[in-house]
C-alpha positions in Angstrom: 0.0 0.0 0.0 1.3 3.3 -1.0 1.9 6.5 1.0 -0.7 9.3 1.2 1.0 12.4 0.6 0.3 15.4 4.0 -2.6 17.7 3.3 -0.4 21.3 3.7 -3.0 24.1 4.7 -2.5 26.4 2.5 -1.8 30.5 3.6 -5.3 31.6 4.3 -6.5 28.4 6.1 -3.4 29.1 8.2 -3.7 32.7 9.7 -7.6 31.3 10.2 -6.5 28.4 12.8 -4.2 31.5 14.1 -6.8 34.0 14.6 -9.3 31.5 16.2 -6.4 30.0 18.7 -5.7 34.0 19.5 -9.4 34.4 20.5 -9.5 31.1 22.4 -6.5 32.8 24.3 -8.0 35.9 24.8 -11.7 34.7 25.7 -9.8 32.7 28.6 -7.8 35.4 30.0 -10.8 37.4 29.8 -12.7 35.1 31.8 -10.3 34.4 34.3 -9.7 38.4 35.0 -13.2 38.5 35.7 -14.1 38.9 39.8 -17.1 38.6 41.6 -17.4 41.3 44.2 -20.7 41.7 46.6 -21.1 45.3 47.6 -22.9 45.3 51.0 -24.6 49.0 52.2 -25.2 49.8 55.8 -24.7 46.0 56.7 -26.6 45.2 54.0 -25.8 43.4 50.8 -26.8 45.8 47.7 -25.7 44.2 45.2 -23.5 40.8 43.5 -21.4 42.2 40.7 -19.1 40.7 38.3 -16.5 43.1 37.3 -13.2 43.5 35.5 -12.2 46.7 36.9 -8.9 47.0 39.0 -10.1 49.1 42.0 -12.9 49.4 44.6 -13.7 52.7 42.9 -14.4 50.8 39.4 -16.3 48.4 41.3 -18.5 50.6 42.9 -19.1 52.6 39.7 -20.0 49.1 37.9 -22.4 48.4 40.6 -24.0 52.2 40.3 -23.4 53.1 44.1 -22.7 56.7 44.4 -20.6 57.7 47.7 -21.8 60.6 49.6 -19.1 63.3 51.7 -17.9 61.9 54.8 -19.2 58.1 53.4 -16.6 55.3 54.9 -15.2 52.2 52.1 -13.8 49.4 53.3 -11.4 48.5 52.0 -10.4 51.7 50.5 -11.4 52.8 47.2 -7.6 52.9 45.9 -7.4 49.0 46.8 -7.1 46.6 44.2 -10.4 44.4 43.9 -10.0 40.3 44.2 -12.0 37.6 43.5 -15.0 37.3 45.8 -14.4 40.4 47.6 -16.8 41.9 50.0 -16.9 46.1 49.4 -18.6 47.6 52.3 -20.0 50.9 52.2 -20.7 52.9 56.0 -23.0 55.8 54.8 -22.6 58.8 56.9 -25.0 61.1 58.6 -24.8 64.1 59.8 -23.2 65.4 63.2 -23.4 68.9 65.2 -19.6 69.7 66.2 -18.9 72.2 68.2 -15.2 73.5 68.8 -14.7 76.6 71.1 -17.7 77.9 70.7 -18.1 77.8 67.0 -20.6 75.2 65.4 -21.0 73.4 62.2 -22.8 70.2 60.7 -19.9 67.8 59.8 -20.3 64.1 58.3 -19.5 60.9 60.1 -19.9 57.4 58.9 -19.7 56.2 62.4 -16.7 55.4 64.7 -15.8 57.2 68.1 -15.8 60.3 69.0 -11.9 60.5 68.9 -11.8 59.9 64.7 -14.4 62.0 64.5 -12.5 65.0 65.7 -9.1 63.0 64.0 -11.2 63.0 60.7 -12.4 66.8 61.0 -8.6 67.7 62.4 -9.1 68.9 65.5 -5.9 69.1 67.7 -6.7 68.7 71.3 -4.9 71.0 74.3 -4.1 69.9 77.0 -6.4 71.4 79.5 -9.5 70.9 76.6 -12.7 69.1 77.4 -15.0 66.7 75.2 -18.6 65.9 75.7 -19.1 62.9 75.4 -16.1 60.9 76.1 -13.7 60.6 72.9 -13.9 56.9 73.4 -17.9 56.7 73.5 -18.9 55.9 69.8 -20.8 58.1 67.8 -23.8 55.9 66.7 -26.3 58.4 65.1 -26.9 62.3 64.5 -26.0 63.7 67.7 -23.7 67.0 69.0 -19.6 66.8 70.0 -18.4 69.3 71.8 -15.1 70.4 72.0 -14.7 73.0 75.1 -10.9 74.8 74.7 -10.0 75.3 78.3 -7.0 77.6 79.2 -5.2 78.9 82.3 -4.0 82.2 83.2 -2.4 84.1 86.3 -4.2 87.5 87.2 -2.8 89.8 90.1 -5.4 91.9 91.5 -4.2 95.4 93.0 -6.4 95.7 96.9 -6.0 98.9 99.1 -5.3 97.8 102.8 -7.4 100.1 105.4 -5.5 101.8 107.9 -6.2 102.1 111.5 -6.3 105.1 113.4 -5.4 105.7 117.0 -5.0 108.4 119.6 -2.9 110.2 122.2 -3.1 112.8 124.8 -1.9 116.8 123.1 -1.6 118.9 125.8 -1.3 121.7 123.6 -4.4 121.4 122.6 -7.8 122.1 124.6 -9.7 119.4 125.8 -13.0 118.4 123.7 -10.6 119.5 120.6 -8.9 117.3 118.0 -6.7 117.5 115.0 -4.6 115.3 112.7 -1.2 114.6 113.9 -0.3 112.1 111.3 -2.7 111.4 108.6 -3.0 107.7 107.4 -2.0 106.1 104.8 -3.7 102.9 102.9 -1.8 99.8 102.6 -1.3 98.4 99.3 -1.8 94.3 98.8 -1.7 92.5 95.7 -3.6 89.0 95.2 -2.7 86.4 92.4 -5.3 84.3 91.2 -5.8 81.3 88.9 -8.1 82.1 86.4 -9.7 79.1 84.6 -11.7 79.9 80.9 -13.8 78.1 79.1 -14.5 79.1 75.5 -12.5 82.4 76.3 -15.3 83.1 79.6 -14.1 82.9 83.1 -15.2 79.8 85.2 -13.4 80.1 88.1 -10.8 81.8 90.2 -8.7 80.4 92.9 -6.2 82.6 95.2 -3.2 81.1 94.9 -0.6 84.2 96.0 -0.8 87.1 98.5 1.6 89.5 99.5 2.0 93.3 101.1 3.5 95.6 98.9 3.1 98.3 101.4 1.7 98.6 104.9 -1.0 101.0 105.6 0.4 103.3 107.9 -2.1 104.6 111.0 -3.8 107.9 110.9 -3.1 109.7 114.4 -5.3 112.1 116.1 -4.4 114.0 118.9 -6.7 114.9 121.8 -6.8 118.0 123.6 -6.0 117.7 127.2 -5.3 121.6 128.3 -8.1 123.1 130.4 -10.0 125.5 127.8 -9.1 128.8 128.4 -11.1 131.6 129.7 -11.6 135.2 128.9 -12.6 138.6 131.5 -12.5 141.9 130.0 -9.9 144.7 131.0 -8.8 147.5 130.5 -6.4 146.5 128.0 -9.5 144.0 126.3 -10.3 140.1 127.0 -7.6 138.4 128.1 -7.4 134.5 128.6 -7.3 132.9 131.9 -7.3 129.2 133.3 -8.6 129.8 137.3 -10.4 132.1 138.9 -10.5 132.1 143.0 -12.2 134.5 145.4 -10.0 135.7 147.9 -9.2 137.8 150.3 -7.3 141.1 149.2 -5.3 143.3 151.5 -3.2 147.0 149.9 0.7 147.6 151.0 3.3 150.4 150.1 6.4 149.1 149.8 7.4 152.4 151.9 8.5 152.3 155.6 4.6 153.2 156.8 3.6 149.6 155.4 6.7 148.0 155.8 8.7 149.3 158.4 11.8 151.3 158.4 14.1 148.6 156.9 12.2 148.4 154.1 14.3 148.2 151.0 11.7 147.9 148.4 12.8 144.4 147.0 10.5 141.9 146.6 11.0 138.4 147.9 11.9 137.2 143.9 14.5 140.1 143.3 12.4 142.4 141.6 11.4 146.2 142.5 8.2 146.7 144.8 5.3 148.7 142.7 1.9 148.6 141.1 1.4 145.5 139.9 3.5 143.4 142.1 1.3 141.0 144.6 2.6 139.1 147.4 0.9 135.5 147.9 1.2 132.3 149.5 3.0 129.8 146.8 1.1 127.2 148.0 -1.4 128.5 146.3 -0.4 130.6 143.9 2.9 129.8 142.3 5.2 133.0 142.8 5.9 134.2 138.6 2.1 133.5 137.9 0.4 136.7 135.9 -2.9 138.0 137.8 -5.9 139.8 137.2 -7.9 141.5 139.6 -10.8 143.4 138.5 -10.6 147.0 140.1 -6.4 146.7 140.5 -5.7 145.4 137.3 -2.6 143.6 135.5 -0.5 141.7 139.0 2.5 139.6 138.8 2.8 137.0 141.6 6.6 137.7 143.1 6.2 138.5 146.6 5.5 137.0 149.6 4.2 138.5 153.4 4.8 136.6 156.9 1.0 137.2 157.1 -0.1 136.3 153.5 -1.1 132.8 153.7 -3.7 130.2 152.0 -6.5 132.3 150.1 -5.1 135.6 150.8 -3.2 138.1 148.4 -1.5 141.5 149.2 -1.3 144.2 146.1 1.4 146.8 146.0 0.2 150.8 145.4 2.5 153.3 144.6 1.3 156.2 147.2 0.5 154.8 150.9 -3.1 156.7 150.8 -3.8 154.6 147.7 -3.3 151.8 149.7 -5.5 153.0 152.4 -8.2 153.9 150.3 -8.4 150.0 149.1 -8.7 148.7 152.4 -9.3 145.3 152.6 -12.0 143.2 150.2 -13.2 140.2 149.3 -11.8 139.9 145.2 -11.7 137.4 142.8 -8.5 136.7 140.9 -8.2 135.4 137.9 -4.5 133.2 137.2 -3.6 134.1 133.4 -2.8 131.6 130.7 
């Protein structure tokens, strides 16, 4: 039996088988790049999709979910997608933040309270306050609250009262006062810790006080000095501190008063005349200025053997001027 000579294809049967083992190829690496990805919603699944897109984004677009601001993926929308992957989607809802006051609606596709403000970029002092707790989780529309919270020193300025006392002035009459020393406040100066809140004060604690000055003591002085007194003579009021009634008796300081060894000095060295009066210094100190009315102006600077307690002796310059005042009953009035 003879040979059967090879059926050769010829040129155009050829690139046929080519063409049609090129689409086999491709058909199968077409089919195996294919995924199946279910997109769940809210714990919820939305939809099972097959798709040949590289990324979660593709995916999502392929399965017609649109994502909302502040809407969560998982895994991210930049991740590559794999066979039989679960895309979830976390919509978000809306939440009232407030930061130091100022308020805005932000939105949150759930978590605590700590990414939320890590997702809005809100630092965190170190004295700040968050209602609730950063760790409590944010489950549903509700408000955050971020209150800043700041420290400060503050010295307060305080006058210190001064006292006053008082002391005896004998130069002074009694029932009279005046300023000896005027007072002077004191001067303190209080530090406090002043907490804020939102830039308003909530509390103040002294934590420093000292004297800058001391408050120095007003002084008054009190009159103790007997008021003084006034009788009109001939020379107009004069001021006086006493006045005694007494019993007045007239000299000359000549031998017919006096006796012939008279000399005429008085018992404190000065010259015998009108105006001098002899006294007892018991009673009235000898240099004391006098007043009596109907003798006039006397200085106290002699003495007599019989002058004694409430008695006083006035000098005349003529012995029948001494005679004519005779002896009466006078007051006296001791000078200032």
């Amino acid at each position: 039996m003879g040979l059967v000579p090879a059926v050769r294809p010829q040129g155009r049967q050829l690139w046929l088988y080519l063409l049609i083992a090129v689409a086999i190829f491709g058909l199968g690496i077409w089919l195996a790049a294919a995924k199946t990805v279910t997109i769940i919603i809210d714990n919820e699944v939305h939809q099972v999709v097959t798709t040949w897109t590289a990324r979660v984004d593709g995916a999502l677009a392929k399965a017609g979910v649109v994502l909302q601001p502040g809407d969560r993926v998982e895994p991210a929308v930049t991740e590559r997608v794999t066979r039989d992957m679960e895309i979830r989607v976390i919509r978000s809802f809306p939440v009232t933040l407030v930061v130091g006051g100022s308020e805005k609606i932000v939105q949150f596709a759930g978590g605590s309270v700590a990414e939320l403000l890590e997702q809005q970029g809100i630092e965190l002092g170190e004295l700040d306050r968050v209602v609730p707790d950063p760790a409590q989780e944010i489950a549903g529309s509700q408000t955050v609250e971020v209150i800043r919270v700041t420290k400060d020193r503050v010295t307060v300025e305080e006058d210190i009262p001064y006292g006053s006392k008082e002391w005896a002035e004998p130069t002074l009459e009694k029932g009279k006062t005046k300023i000896v020393q005027k007072g002077q406040l004191g001067l303190r100066e209080k530090v406090y810790e002043v907490t804020y809140e939102n830039g308003r004060e909530v509390n103040r604690e002294l934590v420093l006080t000292r004297v800058v000055r001391e408050p120095k003591d007003e002084i008054i002085g009190i009159g103790t000095r007997e008021p003084s007194k006034s009788v009109i003579t001939a020379r107009g009021p004069v001021q006086y501190k006493e006045v005694r009634e007494m019993i007045a008796t007239a000299y000359y300081p000549g031998p017919e008063s006096t006796g012939e060894w008279a000399d005429g000095i008085t018992a404190t060295g000065v010259k015998a005349g009108f105006g001098i009066a002899a006294v007892d210094p018991e009673v009235i100190p000898l240099g004391t200025r006098l007043y009596v009315p109907g003798y006039g102006h006397a200085l106290a600077a002699d003495v007599g053997g019989a002058i004694k307690g409430n008695r006083i002796d006035l000098c005349f310059e003529t012995y029948n001027e001494a005679i004519q005042f005779g002896r009466r009953t006078v007051k006296v009035y001791i000078l200032d």
